[in-house]
N, C-alpha and C positions, 0 to 999 in steps of 0.2 A: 555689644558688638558695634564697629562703627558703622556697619549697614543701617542698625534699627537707627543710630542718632541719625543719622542722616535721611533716613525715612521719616523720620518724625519731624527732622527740622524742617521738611520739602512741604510734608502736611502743614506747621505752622505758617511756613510761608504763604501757601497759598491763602491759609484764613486768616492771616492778615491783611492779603492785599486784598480780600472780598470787605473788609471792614473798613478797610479807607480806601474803597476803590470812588467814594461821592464825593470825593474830597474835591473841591475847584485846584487846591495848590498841590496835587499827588504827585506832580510828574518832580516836585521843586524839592517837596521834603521827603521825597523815597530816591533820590540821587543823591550816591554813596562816589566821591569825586574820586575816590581812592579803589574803587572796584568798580572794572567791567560791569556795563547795564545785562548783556546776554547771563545767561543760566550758564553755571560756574560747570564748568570739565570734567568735577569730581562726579556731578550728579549724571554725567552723562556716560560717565566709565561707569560709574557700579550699574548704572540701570542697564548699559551695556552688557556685561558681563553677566549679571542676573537673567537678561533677555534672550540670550544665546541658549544657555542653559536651561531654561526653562521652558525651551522649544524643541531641544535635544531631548527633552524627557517628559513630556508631554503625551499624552494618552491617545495621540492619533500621530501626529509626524512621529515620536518618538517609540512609541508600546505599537501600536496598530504597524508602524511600518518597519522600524530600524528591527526591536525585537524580536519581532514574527519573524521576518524577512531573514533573519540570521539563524534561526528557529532555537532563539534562545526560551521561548516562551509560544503556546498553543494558546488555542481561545478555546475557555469555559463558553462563550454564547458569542456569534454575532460573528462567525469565523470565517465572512468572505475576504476579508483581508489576508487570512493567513493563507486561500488560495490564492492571492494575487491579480483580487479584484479592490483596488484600493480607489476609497471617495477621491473624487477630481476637487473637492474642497478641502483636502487637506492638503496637495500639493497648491493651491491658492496661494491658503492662510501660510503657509509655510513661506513660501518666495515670497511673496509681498511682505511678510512681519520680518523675514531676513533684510531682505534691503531697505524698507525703509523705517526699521528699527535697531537692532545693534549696527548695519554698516552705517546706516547715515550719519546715528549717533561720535560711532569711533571716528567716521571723517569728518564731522563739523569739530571734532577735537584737535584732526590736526591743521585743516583749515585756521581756526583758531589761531594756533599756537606759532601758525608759520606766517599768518597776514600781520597778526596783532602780539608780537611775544612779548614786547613791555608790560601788555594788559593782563595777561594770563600766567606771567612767571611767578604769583605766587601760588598755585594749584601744583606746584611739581617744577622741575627742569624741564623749559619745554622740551627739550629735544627727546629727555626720557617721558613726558608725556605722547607725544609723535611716536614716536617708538614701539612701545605699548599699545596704543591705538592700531598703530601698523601690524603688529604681530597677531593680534585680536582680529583683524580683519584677513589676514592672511588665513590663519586657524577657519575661520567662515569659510571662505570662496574654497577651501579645498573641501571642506562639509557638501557644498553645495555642487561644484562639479564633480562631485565622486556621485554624486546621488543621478546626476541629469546628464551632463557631459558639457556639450558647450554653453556657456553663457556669459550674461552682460558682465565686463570687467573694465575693459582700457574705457568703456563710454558709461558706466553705470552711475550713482550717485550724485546727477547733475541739476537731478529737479529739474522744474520747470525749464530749464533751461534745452533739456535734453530727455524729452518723455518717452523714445523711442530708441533707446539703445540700442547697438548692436550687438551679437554674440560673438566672443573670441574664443577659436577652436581649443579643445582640451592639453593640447601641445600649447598654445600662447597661452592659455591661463598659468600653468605651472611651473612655466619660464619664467613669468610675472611673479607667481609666490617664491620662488627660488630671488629673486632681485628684492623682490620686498623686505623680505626675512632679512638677508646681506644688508640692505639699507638701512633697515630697522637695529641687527647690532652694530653696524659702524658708528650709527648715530648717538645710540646711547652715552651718556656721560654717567658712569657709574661712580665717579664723586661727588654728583647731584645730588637733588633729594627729588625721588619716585615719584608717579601722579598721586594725588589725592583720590579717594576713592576706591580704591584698587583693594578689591574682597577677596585677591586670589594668593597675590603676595604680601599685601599691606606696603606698596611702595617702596620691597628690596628687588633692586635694578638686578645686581647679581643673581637671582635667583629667575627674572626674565630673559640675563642673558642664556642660563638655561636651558629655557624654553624654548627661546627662539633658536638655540642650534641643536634641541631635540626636534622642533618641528619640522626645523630644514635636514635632519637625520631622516622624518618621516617623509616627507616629499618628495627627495632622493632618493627614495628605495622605492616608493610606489611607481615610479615614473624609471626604474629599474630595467625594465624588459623593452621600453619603446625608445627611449635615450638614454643608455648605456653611457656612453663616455661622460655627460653633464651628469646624468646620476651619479657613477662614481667618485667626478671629483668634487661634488659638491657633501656629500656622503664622509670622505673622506676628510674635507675640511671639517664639518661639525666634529668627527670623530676626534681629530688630532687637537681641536682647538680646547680639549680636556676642560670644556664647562658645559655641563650636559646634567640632564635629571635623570641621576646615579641611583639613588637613597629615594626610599619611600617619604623620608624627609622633605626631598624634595620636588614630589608631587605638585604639580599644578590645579586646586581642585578651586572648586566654587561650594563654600560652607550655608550651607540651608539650615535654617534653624527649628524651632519647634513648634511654631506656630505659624496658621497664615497670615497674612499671604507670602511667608517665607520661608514654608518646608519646600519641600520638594513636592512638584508636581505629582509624581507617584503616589504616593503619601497623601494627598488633596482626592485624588481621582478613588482610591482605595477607601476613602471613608463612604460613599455612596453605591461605590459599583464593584463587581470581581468578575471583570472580563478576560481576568487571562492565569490560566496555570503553566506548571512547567511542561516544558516540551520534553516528547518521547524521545527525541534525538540528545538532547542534551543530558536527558536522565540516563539513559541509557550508556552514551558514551564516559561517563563520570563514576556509575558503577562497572565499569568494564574493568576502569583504573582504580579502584577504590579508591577515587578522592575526596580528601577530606572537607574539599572546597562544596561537596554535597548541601551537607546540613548549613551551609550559609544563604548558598545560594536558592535553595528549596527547603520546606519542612515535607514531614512525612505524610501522607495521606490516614487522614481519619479512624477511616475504615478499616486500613489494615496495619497502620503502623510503619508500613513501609515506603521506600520512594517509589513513586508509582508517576510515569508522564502521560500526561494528554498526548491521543496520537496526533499530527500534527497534521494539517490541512482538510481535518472532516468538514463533509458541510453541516450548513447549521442546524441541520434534524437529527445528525449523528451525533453535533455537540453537542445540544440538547438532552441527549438520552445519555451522558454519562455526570452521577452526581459531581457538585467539586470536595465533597466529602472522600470520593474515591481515586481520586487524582494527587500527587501532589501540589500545592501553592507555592508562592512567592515567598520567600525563608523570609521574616521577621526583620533582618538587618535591611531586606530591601524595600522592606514598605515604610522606615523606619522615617520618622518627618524630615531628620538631618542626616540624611544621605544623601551626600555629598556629589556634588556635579563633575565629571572627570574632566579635565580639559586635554592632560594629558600625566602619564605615570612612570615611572621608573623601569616596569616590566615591558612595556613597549620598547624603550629604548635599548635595553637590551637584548630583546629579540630581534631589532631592526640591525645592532652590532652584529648578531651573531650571524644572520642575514649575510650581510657583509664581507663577515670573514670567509665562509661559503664562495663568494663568489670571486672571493681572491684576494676581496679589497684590503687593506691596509685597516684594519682591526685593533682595539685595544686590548683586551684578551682571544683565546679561541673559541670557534664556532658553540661548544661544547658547552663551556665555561659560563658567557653570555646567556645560555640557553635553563642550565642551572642555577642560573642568579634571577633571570627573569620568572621564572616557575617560584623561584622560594619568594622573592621579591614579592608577587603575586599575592603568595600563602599567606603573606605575613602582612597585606596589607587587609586582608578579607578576618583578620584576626587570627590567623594559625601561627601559633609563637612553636609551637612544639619542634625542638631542631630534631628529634628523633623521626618520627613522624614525617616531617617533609624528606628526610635524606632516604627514608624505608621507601614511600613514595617515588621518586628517581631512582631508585634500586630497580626499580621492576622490568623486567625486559622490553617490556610495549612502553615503556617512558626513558629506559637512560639513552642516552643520546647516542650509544655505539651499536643501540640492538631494536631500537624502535624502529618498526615496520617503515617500509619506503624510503625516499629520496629526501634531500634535506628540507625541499619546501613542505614535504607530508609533515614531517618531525615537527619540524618548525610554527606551522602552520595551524595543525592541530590544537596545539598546547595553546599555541596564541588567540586561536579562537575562544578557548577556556580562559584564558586571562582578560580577553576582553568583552564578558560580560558585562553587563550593563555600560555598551560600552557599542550598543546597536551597530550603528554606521560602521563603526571603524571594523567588527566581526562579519558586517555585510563584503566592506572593500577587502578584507584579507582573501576575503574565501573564496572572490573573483578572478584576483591576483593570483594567489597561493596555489589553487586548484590540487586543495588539500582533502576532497570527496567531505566526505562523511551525511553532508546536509541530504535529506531525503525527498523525495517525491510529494507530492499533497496526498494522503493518503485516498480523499474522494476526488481526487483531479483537478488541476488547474482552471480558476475559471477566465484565465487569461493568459495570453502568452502559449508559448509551445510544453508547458509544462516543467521544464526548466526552473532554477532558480531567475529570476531578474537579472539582467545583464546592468540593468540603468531606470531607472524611474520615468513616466513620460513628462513629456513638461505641461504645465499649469493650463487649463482651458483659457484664465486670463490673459495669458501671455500669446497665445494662438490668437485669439482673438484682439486683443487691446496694442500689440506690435506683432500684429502677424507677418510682414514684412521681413524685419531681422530674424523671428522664430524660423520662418521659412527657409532660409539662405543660411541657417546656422548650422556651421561648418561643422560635418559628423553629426548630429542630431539623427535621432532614431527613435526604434522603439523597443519594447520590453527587451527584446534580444538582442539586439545586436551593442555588440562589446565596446566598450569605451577607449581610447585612444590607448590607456596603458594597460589594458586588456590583451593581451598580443598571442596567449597560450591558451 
């Protein structure tokens, strides 16, 4: 895969230049007149791209926070997180590996490519290298203000230059990824050749344009209830501009391989520890439906054969006292080394369609339609080929879309939360938006917060402390409760 060559070659590099780093003439015979001296775009997008993901799915921001928090998974041991007492170091290590790891990376990319583009135009089209970068960094800053609310944007990434950012309210952040995304496909030259590096698409532009108008699908609908009119017409452009990720085909994922350091986080953390089984809520709700998405998502408990969930939010002397023999675990595909990092999927796009149609807007298919595609969609990426199966499933009255219980954000909302497993964050912000119930209480009580789910994460001790200044003055900033700008219901 071109990851490992290029991890390898990074490695040779470097043990080369440790071998003739004595050299008095180093700087004369390691100048290549024909390549940029700076580290080549390619190694800075795949490490990009690798970094993002691998922080999205990591055993503390990603298992301890996004999963709990969504209660797609309970804790076998150590279960003050799943009441929402979560370590202040891992909102740290989070913001800080965020900006000054994938974003810096993806902007000295387009730095790069927009100060110096004669030097850099063999790594890709710059403009599709910019592009790319830009949609990758958009994809981020909406990761991050969904989790916190307001933060560094128009002033962030300046180094040294600028070590005190300030915070731009949740309204100007998402005005900004909406321009970004618009900027990022205008620019693109999709008769170019792709960036180098690129582990998601392999450097097909088409398939970023994609991306970039399902992301601006997602952005549009989240920001739905607080800007109405820019939602919808921006919503509606993605939809109309009929290049969107349709087809499971055209998933946007990040491929982990089978070995370290290049499986999947999960996968790494699961060889040493099993701190976490499935949640009562999600087991629960799944055999309500008899979905077949069960056995992917969980295997059976030990003990008795059957699905069986950790209740969710015990404290740690109650989780303590249930074996993980008696519980169900993590289904096999999920602990699997190359489980694949989602960036974004085809079932989302059209739940965010169907969303849409709902709301009036100018749609591709109907509400219905959308909702049906994105559920088999779903099935069929978790490996359920079975068309009998999936269509018996939508048959059932609490699932077809004319008789399942509630309003359409319940319908809607529900299903969607089930599609986006392992898929934390984006399961967290639905169900904010959606206010689609189901998520339950901690069963031994919150140890923070009014007992609620999370409204918002708090921001970083670092950031309090190291610019406390702009933290302080950060427009809407709050705490566990109180609701995020596009929070409005």
């Amino acid at each position: 895969m071109k990851m490992n060559k290029q991890i390898f070659f990074l490695v040779g590099l470097i043990g080369a230049l440790a071998f003739t780093g004595c050299r008095k003439d180093f700087e004369e015979i390691n100048t290549n007149p024909n390549e940029p001296t700076a580290v080549a775009p390619g190694f800075l997008l795949t490490n990009a791209q690798k970094s993002i993901m691998d922080r999205v799915y990591n055993s503390f921001w990603g298992s301890r926070r996004a999963m709990q928090t969504s209660q797609y998974w309970s804790s076998n041991q150590y279960s003050n997180e799943s009441r929402y007492q979560y370590r202040e170091t891992t909102a740290n290590g989070a913001w800080a590996s965020f900006y000054a790891g994938p974003l810096q990376d993806l902007q000295t990319i387009i730095d790069l490519n927009t100060d110096s583009p004669d030097d850099y135009a063999g790594y890709g089209d710059n403009a599709n290298q910019i592009a790319v970068a830009q949609l990758l960094q958009a994809w981020t800053y909406q990761h991050l203000t969904d989790a916190f609310g307001a933060i560094p944007m128009s002033e962030a990434l300046q180094g040294g230059d600028n070590t005190t950012p300030t915070y731009d309210s949740q309204e100007a952040v998402y005005n900004s990824l909406l321009s970004s995304i618009d900027g990022a496909l205008s620019g693109m030259n999709l008769s170019g050749a792709g960036p180098q590096g690129d582990q998601v698409y392999g450097g097909d532009m088409a398939m970023w344009a994609k991306f970039g108008n399902s992301l601006k699908l997602r952005v549009a609908m989240r920001m739905a209830d607080a800007s109405p009119a820019t939602a919808q017409a921006a919503a509606e452009a993605a939809l109309a501009s009929g290049t969107l990720i349709a087809g499971n085909a055209d998933n946007a994922l990040f491929s982990y391989l089978s070995g370290a350091p290049n499986n999947n986080p999960i996968n790494e953390d699961a060889k040493t520890r099993n701190d976490f089984a499935a949640s009562n809520t999600m087991v629960d709700y799944l055999a309500s439906l008899n979905d077949p998405r069960m056995g992917v998502y969980y295997s059976t408990s030990v003990a008795s054969g059957e699905y069986v969930g950790e209740v969710y939010g015990l404290d740690e002397a109650n989780a303590a006292l249930t074996p993980d023999d008696a519980v169900s675990q993590r289904g096999a595909a999920i602990l699997a080394a190359d489980l694949p990092g989602i960036y974004f999927d085809a079932a989302q796009t059209h739940f965010l369609a169907a969303e849409a149609a709902e709301r009036g807007w100018t749609s591709i298919l109907s509400a219905e339609e959308h909702y049906n595609t994105a559920i088999s969609l779903n099935m069929n990426f978790w490996g359920i080929s079975d068309d009998a199966a999936i269509a018996a499933y939508l048959a059932q009255d609490a699932v077809a879309y004319g008789t399942a219980e509630g309003a359409w954000n319940e319908k809607i909302g529900r299903q969607k939360w089930v599609a986006l497993y392992m898929q934390g964050y984006e399961g967290w912000a639905e169900y904010r938006r959606l206010d689609f119930g189901l998520l339950q209480p901690c069963a031994d009580g919150a140890l923070q917060g009014d007992g609620s789910v999370p409204a918002r994460f708090e921001y970083p001790i670092d950031e309090q402390t190291l610019n406390n200044e702009a933290w302080a003055s950060a427009p809407g900033a709050g705490s566990w409760n109180d609701k995020l700008w596009w929070d409005v219901n």
